[in-house]
N, C-alpha and C positions, 0 to 999 in steps of 0.2 A: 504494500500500500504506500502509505507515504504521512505524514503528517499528521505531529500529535499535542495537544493544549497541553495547557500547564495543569501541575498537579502533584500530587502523592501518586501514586498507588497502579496495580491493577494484576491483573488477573492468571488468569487460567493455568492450570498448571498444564507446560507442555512436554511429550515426553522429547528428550532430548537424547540423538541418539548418541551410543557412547563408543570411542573409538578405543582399542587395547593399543595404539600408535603415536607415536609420540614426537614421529618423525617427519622429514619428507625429502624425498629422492633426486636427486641432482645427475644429468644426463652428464654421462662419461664421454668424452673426445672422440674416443675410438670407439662407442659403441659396447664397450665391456657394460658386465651389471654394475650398477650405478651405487653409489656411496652415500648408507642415511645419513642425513643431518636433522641434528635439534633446531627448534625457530630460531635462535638464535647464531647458528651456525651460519645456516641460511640466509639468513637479515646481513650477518658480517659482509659477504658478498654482492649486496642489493644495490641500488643507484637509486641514492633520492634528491627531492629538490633542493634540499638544503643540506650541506655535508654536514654531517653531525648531529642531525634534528632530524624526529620524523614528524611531519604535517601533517594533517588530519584536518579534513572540513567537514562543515555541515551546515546546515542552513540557518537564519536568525531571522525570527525566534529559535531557539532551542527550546522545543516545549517535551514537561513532563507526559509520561515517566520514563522519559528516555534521558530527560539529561534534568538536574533538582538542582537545589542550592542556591537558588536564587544569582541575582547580577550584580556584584561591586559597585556603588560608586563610579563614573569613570570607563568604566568596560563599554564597550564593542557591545555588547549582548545584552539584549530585552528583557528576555525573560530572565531564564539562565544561563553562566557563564560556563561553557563544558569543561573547562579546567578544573572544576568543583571535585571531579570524579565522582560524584553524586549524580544520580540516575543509573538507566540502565545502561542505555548503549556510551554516554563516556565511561561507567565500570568497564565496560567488552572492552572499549578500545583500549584504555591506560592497561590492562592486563594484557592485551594482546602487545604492545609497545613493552613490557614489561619483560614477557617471555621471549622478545627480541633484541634486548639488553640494551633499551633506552630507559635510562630515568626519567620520573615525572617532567624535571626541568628542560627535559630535551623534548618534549612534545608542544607542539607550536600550531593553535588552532586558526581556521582561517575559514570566514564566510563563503559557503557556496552555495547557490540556488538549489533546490532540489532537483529545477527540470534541468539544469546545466551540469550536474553531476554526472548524468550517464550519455550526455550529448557525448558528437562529434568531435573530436581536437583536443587539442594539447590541454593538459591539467597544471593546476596549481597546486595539486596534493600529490603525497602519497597514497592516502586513502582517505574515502570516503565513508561517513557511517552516519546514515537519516530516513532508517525505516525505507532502506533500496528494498523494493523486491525484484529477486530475477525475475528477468526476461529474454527469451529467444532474442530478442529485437534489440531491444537493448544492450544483451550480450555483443552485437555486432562492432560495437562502440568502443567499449571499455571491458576488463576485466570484473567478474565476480568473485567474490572468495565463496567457501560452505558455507553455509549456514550456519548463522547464529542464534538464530531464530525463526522455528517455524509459526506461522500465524494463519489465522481466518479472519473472517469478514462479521462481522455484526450490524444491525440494525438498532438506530435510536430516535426515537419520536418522542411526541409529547402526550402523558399522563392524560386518561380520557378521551383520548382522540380513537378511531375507527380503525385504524391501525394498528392501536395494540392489542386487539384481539386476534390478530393474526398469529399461527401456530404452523405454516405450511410458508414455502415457498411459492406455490399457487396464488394463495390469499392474498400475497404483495401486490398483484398483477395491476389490480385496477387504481392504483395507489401514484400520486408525485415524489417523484424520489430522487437523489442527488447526492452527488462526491464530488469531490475536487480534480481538477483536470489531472488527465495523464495518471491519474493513477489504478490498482488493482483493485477499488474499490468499485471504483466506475465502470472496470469490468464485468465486477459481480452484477452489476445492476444489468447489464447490456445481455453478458452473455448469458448468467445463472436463472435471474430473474424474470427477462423480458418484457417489462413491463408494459402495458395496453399506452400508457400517455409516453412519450417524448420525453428521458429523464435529464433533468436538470444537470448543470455541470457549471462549477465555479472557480476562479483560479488559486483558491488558497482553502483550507481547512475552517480559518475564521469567518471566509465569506459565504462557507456553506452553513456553519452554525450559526452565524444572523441572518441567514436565508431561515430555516428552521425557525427560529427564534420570532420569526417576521410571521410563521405562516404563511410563506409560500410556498414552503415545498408539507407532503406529509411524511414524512423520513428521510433518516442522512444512513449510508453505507460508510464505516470507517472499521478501522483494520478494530480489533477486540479488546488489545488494550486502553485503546483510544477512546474506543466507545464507552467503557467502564466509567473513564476518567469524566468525559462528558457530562455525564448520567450521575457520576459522584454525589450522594445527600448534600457532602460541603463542601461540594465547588458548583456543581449546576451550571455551567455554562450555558447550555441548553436548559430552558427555566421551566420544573415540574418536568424533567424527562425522564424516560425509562431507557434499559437496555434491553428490545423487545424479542431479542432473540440472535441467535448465532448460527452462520452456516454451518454445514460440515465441512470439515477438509476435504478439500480435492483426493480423488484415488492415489493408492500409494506409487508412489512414483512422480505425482504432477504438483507434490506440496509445495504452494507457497512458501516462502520463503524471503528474508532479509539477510541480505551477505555486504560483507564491505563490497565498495568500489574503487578500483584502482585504472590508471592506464591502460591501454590497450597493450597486451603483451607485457607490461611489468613485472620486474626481477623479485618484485619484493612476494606478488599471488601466492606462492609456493611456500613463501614463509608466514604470513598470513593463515594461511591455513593450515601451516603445521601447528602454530600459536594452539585457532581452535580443536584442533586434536587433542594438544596436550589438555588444555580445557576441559574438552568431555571426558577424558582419561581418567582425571583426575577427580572432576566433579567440579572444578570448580566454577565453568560453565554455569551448569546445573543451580548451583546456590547463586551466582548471579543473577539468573531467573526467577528462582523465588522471591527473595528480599525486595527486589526492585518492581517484578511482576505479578508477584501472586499474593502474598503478604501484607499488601496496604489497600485492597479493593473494600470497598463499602458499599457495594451493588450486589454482592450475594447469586447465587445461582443462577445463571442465566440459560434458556431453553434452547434447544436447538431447534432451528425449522425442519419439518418435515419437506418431504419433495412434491 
């Protein structure tokens, strides 16, 4: 998907799969088997933009519960500053920067758009981390890393409205409904859903939720964490809304997913994703997930739509 408000909290426990490897393999000259290395072995050998720092963007705002702690004084950053290491996806990344044997002081964050992140052309990161889901298409671009995070799609509307009795997929049909451009939410609505009316599409997360907010539309598609946070008792962004229900994941094999983004062809993918290996190895993935995602929701069980 793509874009999440500020907040505490959220949700679901997802299973995260766990790797017994810790490594990742470096092509030999001549073709012999090839030599594991640790992420950090790997990172030794990598080409970044800046010698000695690894850069990391994301977009600003940086909204929870991907990135917390609020913004300095002075800062760059809106909401909050991802230097905080507070949230989820800055925990992923300073841990993945970690197991690549940069210190905190060597990580050096830098505004980037969400839709400019998997575009065409030359970067101004190393990597990227702001709720990317892969994409065939996108893949064309840039590099993905594994997964860091599998996710679905959720529906949130407003408390009392015709909508939230909806329990099916079906039900949504005759419904206005709307996400934010470009993203995998607004595919749920197009290809999952199909809805009978022309669904709405706006170009940021916030413009969807005063769309919502306005009654213009009757439900917004946002990725599940996001929706929780929305929906939150104390925060409501969306005012008296509920979180009316949660798709299923796609069959195994087609799950969405959130991975860093790097360069096209970048030295560093490889190390990257050995980082997340060692991660799920370990578990300490795992407890990133929780703390950040599951642990501070205050929306309670949410249903899944039937088909």
């Amino acid at each position: 998907m793509r874009k999440t408000l500020a907040g505490l909290m959220v949700l679901a426990s997802i299973a995260i799969a766990c790797s017994s490897s810790s490594t990742t393999n470096s092509p030999a000259a001549d073709g012999s088997p090839t030599v594991s290395q640790t992420a950090q072995q790997c990172a030794a050998n990598a080409t970044y933009v800046s010698n000695g720092n690894l850069t990391i963007g994301t977009d600003n705002p940086a909204y929870p519960p991907y990135f917390q702690g609020g913004s300095p004084k002075g800062s760059q950053w809106k909401i909050n500053d991802p230097s905080t290491g507070k949230g989820f996806e800055s925990a992923v990344a300073y841990e993945i920067a970690k197991r690549m044997g940069f210190t905190t002081d060597q990580v050096k964050w830098i505004v980037v758009p969400f839709d400019q992140s998997y575009a065409p052309g030359p970067k101004s990161f190393d990597f990227d981390i702001n709720q990317i889901s892969y994409k065939p298409a996108r893949a064309k671009a840039v590099d993905f890393s594994d997964s860091y995070y599998d996710v679905n799609q959720a529906l949130v509307a407003v408390k009392g409205t015709p909508i939230t009795q909806a329990t099916s997929i079906s039900d949504l049909k005759p419904y206005s409904l709307a996400a934010p451009l470009g993203t995998t939410s607004y595919d749920t609505i197009t290809n999952v859903i199909q809805p009978i009316k022309e669904p709405g599409v706006y170009n940021s997360l916030d413009d969807t939720v005063a769309a919502l907010n306005a009654g213009t539309i009757g439900g917004m598609v946002v990725d599940l964490p996001t929706a929780l946070y929305i929906a939150d008792p104390y925060v409501q962004e969306v005012k008296n809304s509920v979180v009316v229900g949660q798709f299923p994941l796609p069959a195994e094999g087609s799950t969405e997913y959130f991975g860093t983004v790097q360069p096209k062809d970048s030295t560093l993918t490889p190390c990257i994703d050995a980082a997340l290996k060692e991660m799920k190895a370990d578990g300490t993935l795992q407890n990133l997930t929780q703390k950040w995602l599951s642990q501070k929701t205050n929306v309670g069980t949410v249903p899944e739509f039937t088909s």
